[in-house]
PDB file of the backbone (N, CA, C, O) and the ligand in Angstrom, with CONECT records:
HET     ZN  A 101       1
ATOM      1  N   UNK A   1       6.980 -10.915  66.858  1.00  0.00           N
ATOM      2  CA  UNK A   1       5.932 -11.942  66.904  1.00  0.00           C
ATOM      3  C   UNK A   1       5.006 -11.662  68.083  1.00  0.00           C
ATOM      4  O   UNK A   1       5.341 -11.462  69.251  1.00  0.00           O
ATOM      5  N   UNK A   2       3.578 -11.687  67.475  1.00  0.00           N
ATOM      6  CA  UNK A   2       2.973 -10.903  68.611  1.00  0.00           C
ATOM      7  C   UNK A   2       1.686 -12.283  69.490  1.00  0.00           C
ATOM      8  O   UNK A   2       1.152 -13.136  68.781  1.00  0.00           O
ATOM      9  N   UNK A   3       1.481 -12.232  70.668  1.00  0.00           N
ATOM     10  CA  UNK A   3       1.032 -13.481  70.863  1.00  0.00           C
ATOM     11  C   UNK A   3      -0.302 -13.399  70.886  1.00  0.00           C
ATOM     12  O   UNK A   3      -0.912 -12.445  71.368  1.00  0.00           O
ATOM     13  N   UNK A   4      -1.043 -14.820  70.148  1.00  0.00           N
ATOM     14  CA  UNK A   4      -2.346 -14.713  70.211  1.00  0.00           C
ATOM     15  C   UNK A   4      -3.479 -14.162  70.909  1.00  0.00           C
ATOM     16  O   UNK A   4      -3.442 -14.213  72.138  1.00  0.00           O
ATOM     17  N   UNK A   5      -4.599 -13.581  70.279  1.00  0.00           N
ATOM     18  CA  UNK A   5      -5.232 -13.064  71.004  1.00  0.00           C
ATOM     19  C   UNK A   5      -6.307 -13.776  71.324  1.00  0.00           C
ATOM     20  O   UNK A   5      -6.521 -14.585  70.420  1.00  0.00           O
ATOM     21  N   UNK A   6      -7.198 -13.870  72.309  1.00  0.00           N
ATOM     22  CA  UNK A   6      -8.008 -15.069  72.791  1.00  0.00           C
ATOM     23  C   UNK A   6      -9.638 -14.158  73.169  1.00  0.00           C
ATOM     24  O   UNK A   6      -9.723 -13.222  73.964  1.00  0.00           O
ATOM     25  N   UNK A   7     -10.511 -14.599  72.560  1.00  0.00           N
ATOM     26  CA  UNK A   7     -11.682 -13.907  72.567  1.00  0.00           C
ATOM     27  C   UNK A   7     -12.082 -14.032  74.548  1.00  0.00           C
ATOM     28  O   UNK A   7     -11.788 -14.894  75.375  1.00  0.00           O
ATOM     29  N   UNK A   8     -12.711 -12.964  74.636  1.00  0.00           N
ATOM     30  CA  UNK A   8     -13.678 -13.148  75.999  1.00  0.00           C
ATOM     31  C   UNK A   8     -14.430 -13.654  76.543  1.00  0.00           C
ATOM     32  O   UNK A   8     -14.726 -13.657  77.738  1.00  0.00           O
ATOM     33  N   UNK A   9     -14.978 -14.339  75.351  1.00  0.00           N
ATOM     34  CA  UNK A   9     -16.195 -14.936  75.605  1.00  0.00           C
ATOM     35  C   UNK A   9     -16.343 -16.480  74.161  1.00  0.00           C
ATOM     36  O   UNK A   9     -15.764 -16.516  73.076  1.00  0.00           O
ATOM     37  N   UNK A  10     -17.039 -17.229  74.589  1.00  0.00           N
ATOM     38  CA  UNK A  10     -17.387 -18.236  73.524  1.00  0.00           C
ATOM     39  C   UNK A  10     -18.471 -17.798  72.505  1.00  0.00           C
ATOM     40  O   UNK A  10     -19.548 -17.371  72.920  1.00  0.00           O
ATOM     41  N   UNK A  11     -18.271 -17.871  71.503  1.00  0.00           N
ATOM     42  CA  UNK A  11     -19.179 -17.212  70.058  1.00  0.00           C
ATOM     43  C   UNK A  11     -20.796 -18.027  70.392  1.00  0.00           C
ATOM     44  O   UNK A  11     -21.817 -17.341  70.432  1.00  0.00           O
ATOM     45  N   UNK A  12     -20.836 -19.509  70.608  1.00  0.00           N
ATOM     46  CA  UNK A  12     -21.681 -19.779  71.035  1.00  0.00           C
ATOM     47  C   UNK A  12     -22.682 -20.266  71.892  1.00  0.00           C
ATOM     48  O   UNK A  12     -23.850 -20.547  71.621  1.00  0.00           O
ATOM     49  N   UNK A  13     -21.897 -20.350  73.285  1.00  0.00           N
ATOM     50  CA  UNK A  13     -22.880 -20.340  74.170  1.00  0.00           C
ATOM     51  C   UNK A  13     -22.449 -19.540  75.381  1.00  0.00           C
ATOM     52  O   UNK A  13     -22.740 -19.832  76.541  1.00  0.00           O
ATOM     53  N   UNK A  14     -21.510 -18.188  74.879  1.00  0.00           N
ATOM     54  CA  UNK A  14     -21.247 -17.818  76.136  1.00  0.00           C
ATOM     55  C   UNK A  14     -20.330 -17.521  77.134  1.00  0.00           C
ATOM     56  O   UNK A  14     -20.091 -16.541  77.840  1.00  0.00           O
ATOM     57  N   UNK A  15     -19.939 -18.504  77.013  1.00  0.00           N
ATOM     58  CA  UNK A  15     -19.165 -18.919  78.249  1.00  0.00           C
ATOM     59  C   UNK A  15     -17.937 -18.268  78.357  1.00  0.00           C
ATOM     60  O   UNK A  15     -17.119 -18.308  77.437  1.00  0.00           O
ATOM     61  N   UNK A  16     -17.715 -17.604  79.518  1.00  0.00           N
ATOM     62  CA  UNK A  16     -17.107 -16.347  79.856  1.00  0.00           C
ATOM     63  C   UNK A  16     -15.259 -17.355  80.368  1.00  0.00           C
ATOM     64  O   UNK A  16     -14.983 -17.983  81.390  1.00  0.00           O
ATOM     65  N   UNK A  17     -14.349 -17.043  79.016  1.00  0.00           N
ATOM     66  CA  UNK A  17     -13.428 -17.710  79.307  1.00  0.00           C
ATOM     67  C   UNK A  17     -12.121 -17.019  80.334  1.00  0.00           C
ATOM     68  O   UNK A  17     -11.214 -17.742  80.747  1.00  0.00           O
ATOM     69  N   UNK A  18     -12.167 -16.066  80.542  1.00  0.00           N
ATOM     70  CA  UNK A  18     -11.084 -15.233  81.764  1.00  0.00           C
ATOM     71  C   UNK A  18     -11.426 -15.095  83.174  1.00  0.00           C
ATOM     72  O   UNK A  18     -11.096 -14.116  83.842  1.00  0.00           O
ATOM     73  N   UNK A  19     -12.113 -16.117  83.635  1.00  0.00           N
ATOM     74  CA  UNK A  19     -12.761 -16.213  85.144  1.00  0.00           C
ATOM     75  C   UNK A  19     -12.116 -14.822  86.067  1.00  0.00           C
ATOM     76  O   UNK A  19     -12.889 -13.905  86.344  1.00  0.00           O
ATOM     77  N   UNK A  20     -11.227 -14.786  86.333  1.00  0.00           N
ATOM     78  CA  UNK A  20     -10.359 -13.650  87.447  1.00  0.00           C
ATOM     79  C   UNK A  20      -9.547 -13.451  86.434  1.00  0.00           C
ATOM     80  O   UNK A  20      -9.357 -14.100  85.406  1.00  0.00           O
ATOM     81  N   UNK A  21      -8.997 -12.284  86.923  1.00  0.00           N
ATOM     82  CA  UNK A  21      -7.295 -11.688  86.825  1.00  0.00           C
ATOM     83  C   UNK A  21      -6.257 -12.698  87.032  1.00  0.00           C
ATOM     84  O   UNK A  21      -6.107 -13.270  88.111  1.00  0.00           O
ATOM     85  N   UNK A  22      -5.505 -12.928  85.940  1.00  0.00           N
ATOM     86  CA  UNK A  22      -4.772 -13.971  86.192  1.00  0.00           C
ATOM     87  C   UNK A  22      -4.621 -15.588  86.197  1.00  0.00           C
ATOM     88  O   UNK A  22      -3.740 -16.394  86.500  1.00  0.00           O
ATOM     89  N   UNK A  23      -6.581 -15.654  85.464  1.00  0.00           N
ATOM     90  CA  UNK A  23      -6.743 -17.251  86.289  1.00  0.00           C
ATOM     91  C   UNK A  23      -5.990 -17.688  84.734  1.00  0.00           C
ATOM     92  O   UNK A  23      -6.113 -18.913  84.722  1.00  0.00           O
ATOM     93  N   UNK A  24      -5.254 -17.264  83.385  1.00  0.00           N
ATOM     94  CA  UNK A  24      -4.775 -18.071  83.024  1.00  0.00           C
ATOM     95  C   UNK A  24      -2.606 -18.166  83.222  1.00  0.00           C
ATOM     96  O   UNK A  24      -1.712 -18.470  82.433  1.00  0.00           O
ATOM     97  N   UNK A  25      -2.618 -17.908  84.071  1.00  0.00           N
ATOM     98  CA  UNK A  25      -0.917 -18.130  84.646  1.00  0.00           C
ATOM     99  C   UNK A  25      -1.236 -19.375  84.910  1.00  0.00           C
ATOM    100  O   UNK A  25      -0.800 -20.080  84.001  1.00  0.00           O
ATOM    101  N   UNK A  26      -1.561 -19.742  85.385  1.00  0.00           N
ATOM    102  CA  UNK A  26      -1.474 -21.618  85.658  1.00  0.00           C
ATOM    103  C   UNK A  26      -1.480 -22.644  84.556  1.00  0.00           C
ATOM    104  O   UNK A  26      -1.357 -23.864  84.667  1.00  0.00           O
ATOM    105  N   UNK A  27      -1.674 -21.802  83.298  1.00  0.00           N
ATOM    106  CA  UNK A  27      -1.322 -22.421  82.093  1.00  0.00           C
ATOM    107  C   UNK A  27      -0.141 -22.390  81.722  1.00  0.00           C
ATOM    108  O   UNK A  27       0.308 -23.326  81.060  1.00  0.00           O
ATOM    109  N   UNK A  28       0.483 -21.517  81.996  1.00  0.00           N
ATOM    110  CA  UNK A  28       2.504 -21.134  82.088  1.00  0.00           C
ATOM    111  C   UNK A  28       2.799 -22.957  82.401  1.00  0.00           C
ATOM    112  O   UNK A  28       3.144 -23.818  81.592  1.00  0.00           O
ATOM    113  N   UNK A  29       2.577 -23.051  83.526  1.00  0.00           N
ATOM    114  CA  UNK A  29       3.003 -24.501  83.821  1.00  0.00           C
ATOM    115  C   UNK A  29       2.648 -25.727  82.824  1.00  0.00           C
ATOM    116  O   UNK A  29       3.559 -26.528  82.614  1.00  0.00           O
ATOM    117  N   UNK A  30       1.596 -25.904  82.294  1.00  0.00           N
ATOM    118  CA  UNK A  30       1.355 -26.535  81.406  1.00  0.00           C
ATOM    119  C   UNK A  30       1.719 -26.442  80.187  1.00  0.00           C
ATOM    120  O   UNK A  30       1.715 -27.453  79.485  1.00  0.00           O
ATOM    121  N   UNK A  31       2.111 -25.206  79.680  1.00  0.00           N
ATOM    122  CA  UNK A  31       2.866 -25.094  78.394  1.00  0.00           C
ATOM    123  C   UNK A  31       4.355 -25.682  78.526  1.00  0.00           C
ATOM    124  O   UNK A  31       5.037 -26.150  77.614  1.00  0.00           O
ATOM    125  N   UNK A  32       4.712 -25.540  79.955  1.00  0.00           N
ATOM    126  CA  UNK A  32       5.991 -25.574  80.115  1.00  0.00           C
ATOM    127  C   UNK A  32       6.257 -27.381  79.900  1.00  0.00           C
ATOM    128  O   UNK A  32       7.258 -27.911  79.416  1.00  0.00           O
ATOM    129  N   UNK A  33       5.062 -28.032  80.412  1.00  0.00           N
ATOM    130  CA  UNK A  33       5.206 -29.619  80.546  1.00  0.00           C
ATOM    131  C   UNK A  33       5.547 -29.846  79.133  1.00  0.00           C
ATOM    132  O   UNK A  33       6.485 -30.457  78.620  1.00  0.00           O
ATOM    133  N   UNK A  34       4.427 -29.119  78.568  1.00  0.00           N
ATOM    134  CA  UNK A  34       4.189 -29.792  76.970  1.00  0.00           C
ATOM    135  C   UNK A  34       5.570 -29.110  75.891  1.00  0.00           C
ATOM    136  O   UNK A  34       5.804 -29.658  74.814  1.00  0.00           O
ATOM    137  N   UNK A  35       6.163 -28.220  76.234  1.00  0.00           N
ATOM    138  CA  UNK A  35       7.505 -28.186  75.382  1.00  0.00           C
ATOM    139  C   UNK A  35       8.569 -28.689  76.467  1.00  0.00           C
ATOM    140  O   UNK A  35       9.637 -28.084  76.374  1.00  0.00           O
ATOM    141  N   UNK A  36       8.523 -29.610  77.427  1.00  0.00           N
ATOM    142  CA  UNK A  36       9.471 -29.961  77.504  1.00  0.00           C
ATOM    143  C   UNK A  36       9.477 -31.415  77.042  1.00  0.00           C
ATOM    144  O   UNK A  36      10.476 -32.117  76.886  1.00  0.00           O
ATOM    145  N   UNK A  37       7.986 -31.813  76.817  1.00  0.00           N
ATOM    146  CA  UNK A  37       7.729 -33.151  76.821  1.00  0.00           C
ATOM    147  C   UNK A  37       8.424 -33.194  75.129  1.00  0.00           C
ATOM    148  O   UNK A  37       9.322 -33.949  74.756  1.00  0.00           O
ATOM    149  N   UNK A  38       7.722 -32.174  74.311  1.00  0.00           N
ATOM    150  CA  UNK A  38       8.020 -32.440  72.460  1.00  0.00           C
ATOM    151  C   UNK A  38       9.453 -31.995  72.612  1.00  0.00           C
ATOM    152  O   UNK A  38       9.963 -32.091  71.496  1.00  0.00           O
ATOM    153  N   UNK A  39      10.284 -31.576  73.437  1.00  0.00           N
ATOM    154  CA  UNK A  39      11.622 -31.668  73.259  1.00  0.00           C
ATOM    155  C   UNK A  39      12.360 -32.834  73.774  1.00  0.00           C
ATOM    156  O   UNK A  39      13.547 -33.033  73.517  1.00  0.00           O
ATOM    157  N   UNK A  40      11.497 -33.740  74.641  1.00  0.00           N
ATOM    158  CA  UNK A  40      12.198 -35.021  75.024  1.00  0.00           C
ATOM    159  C   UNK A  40      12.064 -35.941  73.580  1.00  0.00           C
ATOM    160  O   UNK A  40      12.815 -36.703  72.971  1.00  0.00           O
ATOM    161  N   UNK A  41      10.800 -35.472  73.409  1.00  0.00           N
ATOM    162  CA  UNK A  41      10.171 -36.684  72.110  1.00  0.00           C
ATOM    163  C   UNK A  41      11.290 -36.363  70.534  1.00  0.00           C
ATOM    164  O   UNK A  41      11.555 -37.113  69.595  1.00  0.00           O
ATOM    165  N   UNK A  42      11.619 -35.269  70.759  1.00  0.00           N
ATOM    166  CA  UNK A  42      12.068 -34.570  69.399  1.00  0.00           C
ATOM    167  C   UNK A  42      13.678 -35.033  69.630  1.00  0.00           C
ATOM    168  O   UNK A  42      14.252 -34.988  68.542  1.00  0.00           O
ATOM    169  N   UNK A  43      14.459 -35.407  70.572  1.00  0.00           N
ATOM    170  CA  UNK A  43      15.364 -35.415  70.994  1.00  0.00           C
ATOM    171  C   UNK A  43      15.610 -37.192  70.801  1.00  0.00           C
ATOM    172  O   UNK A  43      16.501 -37.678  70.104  1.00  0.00           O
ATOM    173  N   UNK A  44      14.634 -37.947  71.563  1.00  0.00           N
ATOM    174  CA  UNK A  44      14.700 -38.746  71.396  1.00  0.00           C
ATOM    175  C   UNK A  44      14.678 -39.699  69.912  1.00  0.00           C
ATOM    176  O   UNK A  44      15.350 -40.707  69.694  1.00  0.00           O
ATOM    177  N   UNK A  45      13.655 -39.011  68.961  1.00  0.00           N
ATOM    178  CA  UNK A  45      13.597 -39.303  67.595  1.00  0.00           C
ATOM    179  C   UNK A  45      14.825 -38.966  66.552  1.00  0.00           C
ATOM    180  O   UNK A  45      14.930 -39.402  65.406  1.00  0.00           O
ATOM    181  N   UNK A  46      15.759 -38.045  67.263  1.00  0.00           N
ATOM    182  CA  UNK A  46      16.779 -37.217  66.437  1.00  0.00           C
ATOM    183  C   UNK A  46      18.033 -38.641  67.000  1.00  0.00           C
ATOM    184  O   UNK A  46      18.691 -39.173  66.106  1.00  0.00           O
ATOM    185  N   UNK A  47      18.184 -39.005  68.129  1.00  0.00           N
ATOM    186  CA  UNK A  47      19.310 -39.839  68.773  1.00  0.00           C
ATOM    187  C   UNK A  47      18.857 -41.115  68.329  1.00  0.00           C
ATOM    188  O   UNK A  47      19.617 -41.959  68.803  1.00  0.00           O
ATOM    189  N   UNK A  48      18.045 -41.597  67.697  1.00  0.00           N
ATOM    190  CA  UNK A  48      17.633 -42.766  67.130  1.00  0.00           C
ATOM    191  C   UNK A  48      17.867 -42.885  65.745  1.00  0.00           C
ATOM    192  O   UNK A  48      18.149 -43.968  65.232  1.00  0.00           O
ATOM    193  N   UNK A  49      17.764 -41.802  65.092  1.00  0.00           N
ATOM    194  CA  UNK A  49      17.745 -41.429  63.875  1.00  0.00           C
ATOM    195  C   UNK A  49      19.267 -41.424  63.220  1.00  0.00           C
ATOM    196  O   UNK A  49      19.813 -42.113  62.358  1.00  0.00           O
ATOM    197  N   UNK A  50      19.618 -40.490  63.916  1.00  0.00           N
ATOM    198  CA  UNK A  50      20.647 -40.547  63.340  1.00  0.00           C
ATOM    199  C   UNK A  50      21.660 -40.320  64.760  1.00  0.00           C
ATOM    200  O   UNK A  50      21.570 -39.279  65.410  1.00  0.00           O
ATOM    201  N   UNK A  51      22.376 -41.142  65.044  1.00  0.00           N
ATOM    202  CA  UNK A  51      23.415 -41.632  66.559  1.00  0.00           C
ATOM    203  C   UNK A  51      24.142 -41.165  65.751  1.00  0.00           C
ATOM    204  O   UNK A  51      24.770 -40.489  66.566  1.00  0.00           O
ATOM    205  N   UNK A  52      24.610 -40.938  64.829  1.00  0.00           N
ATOM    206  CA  UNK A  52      26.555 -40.165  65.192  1.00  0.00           C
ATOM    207  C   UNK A  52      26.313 -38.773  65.032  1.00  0.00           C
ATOM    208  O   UNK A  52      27.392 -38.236  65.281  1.00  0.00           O
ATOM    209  N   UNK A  53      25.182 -37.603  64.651  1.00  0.00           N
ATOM    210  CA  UNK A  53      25.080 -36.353  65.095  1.00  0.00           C
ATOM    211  C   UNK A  53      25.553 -36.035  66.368  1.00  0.00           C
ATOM    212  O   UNK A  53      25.021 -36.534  67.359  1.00  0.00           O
ATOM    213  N   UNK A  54      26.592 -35.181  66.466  1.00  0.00           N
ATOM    214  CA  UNK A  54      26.906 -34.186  67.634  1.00  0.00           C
ATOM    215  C   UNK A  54      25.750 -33.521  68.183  1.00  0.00           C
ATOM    216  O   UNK A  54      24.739 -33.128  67.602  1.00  0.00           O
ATOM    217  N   UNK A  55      26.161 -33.444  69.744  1.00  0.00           N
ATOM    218  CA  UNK A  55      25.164 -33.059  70.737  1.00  0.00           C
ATOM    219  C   UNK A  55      24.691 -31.752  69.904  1.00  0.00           C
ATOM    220  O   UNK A  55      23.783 -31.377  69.162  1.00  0.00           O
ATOM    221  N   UNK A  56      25.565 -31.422  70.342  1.00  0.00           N
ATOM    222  CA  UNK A  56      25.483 -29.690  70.139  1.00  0.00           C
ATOM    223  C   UNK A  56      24.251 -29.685  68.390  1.00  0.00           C
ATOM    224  O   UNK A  56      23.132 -29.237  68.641  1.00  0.00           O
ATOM    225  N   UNK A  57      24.387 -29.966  67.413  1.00  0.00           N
ATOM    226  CA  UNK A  57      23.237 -30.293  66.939  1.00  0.00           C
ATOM    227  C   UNK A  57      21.914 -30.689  66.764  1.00  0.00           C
ATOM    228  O   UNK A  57      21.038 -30.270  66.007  1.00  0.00           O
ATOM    229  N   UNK A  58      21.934 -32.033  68.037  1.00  0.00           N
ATOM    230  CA  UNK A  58      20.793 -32.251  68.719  1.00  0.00           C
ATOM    231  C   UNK A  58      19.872 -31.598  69.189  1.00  0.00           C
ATOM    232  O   UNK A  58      18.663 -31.510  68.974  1.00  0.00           O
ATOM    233  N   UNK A  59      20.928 -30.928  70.183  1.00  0.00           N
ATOM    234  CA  UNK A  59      20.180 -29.660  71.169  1.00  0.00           C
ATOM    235  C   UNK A  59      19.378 -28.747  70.556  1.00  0.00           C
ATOM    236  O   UNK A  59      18.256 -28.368  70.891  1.00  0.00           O
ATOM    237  N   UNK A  60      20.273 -28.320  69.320  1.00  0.00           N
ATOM    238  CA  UNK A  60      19.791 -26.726  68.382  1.00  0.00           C
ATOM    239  C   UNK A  60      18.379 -27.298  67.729  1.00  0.00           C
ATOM    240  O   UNK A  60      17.309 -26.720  67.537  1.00  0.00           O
ATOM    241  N   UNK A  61      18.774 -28.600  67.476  1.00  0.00           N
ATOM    242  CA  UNK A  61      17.695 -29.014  66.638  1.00  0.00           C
ATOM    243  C   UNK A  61      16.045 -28.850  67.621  1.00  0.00           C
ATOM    244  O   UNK A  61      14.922 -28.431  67.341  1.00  0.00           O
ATOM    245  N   UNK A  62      16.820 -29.545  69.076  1.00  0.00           N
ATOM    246  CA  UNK A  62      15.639 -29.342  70.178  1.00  0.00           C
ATOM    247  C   UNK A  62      14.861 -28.393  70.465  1.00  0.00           C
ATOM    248  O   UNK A  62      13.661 -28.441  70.734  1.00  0.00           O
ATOM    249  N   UNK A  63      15.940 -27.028  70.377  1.00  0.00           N
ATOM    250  CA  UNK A  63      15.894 -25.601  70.584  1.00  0.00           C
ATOM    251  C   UNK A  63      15.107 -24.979  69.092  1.00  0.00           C
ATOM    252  O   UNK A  63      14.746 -23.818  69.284  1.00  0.00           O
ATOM    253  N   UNK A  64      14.917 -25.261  68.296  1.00  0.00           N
ATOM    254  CA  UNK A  64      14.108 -25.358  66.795  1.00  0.00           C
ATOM    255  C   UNK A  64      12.284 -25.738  67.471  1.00  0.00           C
ATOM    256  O   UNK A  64      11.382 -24.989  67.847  1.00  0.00           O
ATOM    257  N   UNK A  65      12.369 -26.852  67.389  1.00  0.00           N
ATOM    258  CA  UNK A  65      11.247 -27.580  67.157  1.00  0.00           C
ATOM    259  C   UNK A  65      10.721 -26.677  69.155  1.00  0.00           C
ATOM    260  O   UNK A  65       9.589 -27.139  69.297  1.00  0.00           O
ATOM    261  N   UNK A  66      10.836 -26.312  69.690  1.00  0.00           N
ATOM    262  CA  UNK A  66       9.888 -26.219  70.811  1.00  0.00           C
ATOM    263  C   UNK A  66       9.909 -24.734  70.473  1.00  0.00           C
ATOM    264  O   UNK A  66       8.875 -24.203  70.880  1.00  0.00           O
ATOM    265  N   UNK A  67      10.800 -23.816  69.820  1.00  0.00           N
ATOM    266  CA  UNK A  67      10.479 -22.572  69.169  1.00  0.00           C
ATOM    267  C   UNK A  67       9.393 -22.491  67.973  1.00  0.00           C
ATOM    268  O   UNK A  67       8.957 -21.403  67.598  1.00  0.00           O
ATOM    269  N   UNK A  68       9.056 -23.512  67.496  1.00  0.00           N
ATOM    270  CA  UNK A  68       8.167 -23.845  66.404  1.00  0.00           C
ATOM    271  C   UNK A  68       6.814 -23.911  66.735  1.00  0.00           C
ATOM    272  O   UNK A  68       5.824 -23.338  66.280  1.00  0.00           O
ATOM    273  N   UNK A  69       7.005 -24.862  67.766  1.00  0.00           N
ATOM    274  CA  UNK A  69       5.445 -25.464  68.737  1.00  0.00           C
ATOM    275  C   UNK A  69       5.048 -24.439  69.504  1.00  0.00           C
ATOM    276  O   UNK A  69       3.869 -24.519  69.850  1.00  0.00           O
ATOM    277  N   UNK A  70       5.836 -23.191  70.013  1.00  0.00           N
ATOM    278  CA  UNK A  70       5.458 -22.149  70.789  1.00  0.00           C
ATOM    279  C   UNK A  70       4.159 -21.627  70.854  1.00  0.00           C
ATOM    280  O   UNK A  70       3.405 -21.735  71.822  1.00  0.00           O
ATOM    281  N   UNK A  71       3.875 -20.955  69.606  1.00  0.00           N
ATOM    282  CA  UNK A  71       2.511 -20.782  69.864  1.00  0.00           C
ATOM    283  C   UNK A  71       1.352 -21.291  69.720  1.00  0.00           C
ATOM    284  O   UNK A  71       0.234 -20.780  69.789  1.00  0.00           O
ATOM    285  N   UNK A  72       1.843 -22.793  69.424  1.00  0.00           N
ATOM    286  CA  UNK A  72       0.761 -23.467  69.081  1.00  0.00           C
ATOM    287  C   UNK A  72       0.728 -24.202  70.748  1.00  0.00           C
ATOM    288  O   UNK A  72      -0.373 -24.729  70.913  1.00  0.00           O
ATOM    289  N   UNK A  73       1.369 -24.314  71.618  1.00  0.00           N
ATOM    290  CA  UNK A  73       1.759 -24.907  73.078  1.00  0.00           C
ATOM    291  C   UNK A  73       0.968 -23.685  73.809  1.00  0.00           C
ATOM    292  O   UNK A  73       0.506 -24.067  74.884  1.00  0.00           O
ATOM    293  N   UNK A  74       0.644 -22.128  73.479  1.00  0.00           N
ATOM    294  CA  UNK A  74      -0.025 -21.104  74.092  1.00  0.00           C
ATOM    295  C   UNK A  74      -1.119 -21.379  73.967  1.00  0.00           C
ATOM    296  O   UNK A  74      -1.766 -21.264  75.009  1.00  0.00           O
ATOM    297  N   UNK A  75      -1.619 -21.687  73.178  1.00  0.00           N
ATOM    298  CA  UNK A  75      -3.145 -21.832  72.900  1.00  0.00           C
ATOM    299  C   UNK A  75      -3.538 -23.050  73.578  1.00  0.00           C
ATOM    300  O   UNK A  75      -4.418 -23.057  74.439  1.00  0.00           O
ATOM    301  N   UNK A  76      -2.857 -24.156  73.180  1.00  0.00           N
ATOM    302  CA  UNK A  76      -3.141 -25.389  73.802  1.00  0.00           C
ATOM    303  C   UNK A  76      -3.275 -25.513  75.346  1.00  0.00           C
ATOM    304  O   UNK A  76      -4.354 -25.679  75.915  1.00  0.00           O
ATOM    305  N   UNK A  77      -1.982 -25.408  76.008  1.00  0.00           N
ATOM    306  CA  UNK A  77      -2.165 -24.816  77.489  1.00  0.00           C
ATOM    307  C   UNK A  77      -3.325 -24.206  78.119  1.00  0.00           C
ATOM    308  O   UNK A  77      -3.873 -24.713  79.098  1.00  0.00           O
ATOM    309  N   UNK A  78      -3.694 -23.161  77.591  1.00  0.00           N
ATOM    310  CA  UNK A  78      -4.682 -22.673  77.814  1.00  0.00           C
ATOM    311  C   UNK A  78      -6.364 -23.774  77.779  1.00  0.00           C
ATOM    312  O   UNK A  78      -7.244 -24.079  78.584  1.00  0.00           O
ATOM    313  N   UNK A  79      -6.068 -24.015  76.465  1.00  0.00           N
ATOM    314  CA  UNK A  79      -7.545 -25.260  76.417  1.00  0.00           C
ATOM    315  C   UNK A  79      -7.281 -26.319  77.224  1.00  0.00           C
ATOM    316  O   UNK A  79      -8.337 -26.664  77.755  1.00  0.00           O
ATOM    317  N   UNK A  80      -6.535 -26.875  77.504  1.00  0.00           N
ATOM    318  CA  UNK A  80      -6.120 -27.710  78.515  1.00  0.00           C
ATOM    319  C   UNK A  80      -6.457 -27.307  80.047  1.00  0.00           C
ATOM    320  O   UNK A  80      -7.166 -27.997  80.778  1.00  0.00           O
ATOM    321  N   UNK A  81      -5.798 -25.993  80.455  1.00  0.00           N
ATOM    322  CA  UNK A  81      -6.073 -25.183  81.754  1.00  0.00           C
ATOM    323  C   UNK A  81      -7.863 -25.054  82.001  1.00  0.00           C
ATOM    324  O   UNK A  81      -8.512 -25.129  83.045  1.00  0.00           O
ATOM    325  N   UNK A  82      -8.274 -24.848  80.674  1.00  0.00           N
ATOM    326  CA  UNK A  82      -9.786 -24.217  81.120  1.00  0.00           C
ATOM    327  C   UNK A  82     -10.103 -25.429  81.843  1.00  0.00           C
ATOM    328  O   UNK A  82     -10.313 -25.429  83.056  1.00  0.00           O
ATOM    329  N   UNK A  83     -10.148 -26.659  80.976  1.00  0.00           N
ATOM    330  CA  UNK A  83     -10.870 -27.964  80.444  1.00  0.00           C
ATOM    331  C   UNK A  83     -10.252 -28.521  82.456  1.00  0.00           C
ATOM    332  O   UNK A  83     -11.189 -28.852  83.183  1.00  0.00           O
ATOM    333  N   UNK A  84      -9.013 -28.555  83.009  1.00  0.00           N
ATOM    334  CA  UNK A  84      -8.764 -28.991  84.413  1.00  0.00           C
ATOM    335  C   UNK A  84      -9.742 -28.094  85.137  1.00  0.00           C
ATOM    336  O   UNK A  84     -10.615 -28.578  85.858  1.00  0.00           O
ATOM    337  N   UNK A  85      -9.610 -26.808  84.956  1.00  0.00           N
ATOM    338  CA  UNK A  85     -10.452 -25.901  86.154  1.00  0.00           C
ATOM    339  C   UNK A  85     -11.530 -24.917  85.680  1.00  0.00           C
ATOM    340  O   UNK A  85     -11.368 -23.710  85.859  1.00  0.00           O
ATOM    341  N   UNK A  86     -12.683 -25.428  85.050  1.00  0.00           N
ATOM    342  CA  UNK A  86     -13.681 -24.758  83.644  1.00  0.00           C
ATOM    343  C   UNK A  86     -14.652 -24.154  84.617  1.00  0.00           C
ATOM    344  O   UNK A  86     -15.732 -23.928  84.070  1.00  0.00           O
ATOM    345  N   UNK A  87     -14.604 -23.761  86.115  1.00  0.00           N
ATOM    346  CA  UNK A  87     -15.684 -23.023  86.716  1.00  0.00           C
ATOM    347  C   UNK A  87     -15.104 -21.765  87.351  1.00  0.00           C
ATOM    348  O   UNK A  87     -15.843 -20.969  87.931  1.00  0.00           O
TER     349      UNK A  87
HETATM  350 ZN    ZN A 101     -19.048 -22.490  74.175  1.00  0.00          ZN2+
END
């Protein structure tokens, strides 16, 4: 699985999205919020749902759904990262 590729530039007005070397690592952190957050949410909906499932099910199930959201949490992060620090 190979990870998205993200144009250089905006198709229409420009705008030069890779400021420096590196300026998107600070999105690492933000991806990281947002699958830990849909694994609280996913966790929480699964222990409501159904209370007599074993942990160990729970978890896998947790371990599913933030493997799912992965690359859709790469991209996002990123639009999120620009959108905090866009100069
Ligand atoms: Zn644009």
């Amino acid at each position: 699985m190979q990870l998205p590729i993200m144009n250089d530039r905006c198709e229409k007005c420009n705008y030069k999205y890779d400021r420096e070397p590196g300026y998107f690592i600070g999105a690492m952190y933000i991806s990281y919020g947002l699958a830990i957050l849909q694994g609280i949410i996913t966790f929480l909906i699964i222990h409501l749902t159904f209370p007599a499932l074993s942990t160990i099910w729970k978890t896998l199930f947790v371990i599913l759904v933030i493997c799912v959201f992965g690359r859709k949490n790469y991209k996002l992060s990123r639009v999120i990262y620009i959108h905090i620090f866009p100069w």
